[in-house]
C-alpha positions in Angstrom: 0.0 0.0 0.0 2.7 2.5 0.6 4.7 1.9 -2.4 1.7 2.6 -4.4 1.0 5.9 -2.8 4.7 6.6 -3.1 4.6 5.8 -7.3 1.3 7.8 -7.1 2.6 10.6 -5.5 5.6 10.6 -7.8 3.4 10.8 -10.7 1.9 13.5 -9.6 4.7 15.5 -8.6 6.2 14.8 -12.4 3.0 15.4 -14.0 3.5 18.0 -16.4 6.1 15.4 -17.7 4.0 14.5 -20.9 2.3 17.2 -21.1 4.7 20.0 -22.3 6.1 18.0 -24.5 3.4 16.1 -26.3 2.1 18.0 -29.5 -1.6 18.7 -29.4 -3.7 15.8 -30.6 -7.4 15.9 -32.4 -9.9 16.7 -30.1 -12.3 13.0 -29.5 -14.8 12.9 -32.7 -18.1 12.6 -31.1 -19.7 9.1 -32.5 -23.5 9.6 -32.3 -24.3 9.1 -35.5 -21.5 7.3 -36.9 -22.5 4.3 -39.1 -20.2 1.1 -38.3 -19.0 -0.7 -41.1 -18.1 -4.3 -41.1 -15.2 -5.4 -43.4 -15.5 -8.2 -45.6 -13.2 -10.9 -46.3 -10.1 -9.2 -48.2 -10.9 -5.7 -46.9 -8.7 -3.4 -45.2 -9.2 0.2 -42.9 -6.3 2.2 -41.8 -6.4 4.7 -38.5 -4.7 6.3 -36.2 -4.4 4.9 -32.7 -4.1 7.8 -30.1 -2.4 6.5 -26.6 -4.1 9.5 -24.7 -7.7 8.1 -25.8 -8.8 4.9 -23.2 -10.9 4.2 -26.6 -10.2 4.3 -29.7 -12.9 3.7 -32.0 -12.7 1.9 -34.9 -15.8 2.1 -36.5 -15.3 -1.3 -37.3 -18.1 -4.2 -36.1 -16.5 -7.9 -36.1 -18.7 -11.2 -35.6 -17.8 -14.2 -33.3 -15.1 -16.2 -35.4 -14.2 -13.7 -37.8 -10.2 -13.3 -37.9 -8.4 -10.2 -38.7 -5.1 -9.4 -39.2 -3.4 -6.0 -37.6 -0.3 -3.9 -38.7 1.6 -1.2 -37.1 3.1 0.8 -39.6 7.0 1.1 -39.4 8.7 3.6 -37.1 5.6 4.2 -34.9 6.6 5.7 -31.1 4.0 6.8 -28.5 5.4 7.7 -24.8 3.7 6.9 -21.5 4.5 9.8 -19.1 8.6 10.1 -18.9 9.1 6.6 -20.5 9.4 8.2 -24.2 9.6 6.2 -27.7 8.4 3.1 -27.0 6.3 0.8 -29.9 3.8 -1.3 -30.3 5.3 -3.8 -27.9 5.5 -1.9 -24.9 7.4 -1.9 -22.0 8.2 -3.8 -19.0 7.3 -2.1 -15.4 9.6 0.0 -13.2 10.3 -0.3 -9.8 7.6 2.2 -9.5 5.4 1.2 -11.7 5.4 -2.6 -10.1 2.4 -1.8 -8.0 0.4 -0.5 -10.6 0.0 -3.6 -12.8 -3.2 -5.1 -11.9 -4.7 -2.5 -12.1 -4.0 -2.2 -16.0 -6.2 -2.8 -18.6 -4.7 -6.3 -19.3 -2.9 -6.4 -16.1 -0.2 -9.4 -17.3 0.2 -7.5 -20.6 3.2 -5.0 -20.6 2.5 -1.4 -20.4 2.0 0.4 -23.3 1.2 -2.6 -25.5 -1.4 -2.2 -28.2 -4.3 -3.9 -27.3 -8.5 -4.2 -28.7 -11.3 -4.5 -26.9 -14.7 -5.5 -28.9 -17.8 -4.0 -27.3 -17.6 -3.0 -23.6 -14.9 -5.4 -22.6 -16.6 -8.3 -23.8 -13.0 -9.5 -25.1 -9.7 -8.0 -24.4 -6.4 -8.8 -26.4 -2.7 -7.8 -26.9 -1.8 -6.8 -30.5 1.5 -5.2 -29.8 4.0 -4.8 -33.5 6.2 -8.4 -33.1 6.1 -9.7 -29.7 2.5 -11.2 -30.4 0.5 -13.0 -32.8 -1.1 -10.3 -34.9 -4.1 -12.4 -36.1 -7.0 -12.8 -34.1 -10.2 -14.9 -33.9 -12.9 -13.2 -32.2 -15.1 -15.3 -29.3 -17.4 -12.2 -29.5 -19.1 -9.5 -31.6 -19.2 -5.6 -30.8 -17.6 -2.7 -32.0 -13.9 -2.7 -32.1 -11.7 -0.2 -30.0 -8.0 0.0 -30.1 -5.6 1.4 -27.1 -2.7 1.9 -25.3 -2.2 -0.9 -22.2 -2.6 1.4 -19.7 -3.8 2.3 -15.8 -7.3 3.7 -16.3 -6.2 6.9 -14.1 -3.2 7.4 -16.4 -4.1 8.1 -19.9 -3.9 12.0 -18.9 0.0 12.0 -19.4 0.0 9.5 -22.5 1.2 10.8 -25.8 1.6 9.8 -29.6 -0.2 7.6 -31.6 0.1 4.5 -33.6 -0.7 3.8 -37.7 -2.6 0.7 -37.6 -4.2 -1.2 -40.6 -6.8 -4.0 -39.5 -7.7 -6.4 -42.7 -9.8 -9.0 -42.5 -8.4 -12.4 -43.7 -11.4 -15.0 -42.6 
C-alpha cells in the first residue's frame, strides 16, 4: 500500500512530464451518429491509434469467429508519461510502476502494449507490433476499440499515436 501511494505521489509531482512535451492531438470525434461498417473478407481500414484516448474507436463491427489481421506501420513511437519512444510492444514495469500492474487494462500485458477491446470489454487482447501473434479470432461481436495498455487513471500524461491497418483475412 505505501509503495503505491509513493509511485502515485511521484506521478503526480512529475505530471506535467507529458504534457509539455506532447504535440496537441485531435480533439475526441463525437460518434453519435457514426455508421459502423463491417469489413468483408479481403478488406482493409487504416487509422490512427491515439495513446491518450482509453478508446479508440474503430468504426469497425467484427462477428464471433471472424479473424483479422493487424499492422503497425513502421517507425511508430507513443510515450507513457517520462518513459518516451516506445512501440507497439510496450514496455516492462519500473520499480515504481510494479504496484500499478493489476490494475492495468490487461494487467499481465506490458504497459503500453497495443491492445482491442470488442464492445464494452466483452473480449480484451494484446496486439503489440512483433512480440504477439497479430491475427485474431474473435469469441465475441461488438464494435472494435484499439488502445494503449494502460492504468485507467493514467491516460492523462499519455502521448503519440500508432498507424494501424486492420484487414480482414477470414
Amino acid at each position: 500500500m505505501r509503495l503505491t501511494l509513493l509511485a502515485l505521489g511521484v506521478c503526480l509531482l512529475f505530471s506535467t512530464g507529458c504534457q509539455t512535451a506532447c504535440p496537441s492531438e485531435p480533439q475526441k470525434k463525437p460518434t453519435a451518429g457514426l455508421e459502423s461498417q463491417h469489413l468483408k473478407i479481403g478488406q482493409s481500414v487504416s487509422l490512427d491509434v491515439y495513446a491518450r484516448a482509453y478508446r479508440n474507436d474503430t468504426g469497425l463491427v467484427v462477428y464471433l469467429g471472424e479473424e483479422y489481421h493487424f499492422t503497425v506501420a513502421a517507425h511508430q513511437r507513443w510515450s507513457d508519461w517520462i518513459v518516451r519512444d516506445k512501440t507497439a510492444d510496450g514496455y516492462q514495469s519500473s520499480f515504481l510502476q510494479m504496484p500499478l500492474e493489476c490494475g492495468r487494462r490487461l494487467p499481465r500485458v506490458d504497459w503500453f502494449v497495443l491492445c482491442g477491446e470488442v464492445g464494452d470489454r466483452k473480449e480484451l487482447f494484446p496486439i503489440g507490433e512483433r512480440k504477439f501473434p497479430r491475427n485474431h479470432r474473435f469469441e465475441s461481436q461488438g464494435t472494435l476499440f484499439l488502445f494503449a495498455n494502460d492504468h485507467p487513471l493514467f491516460y492523462w500524461n499519455n502521448c503519440g499515436k500508432m498507424y494501424v491497418t486492420i484487414y480482414r483475412e477470414k
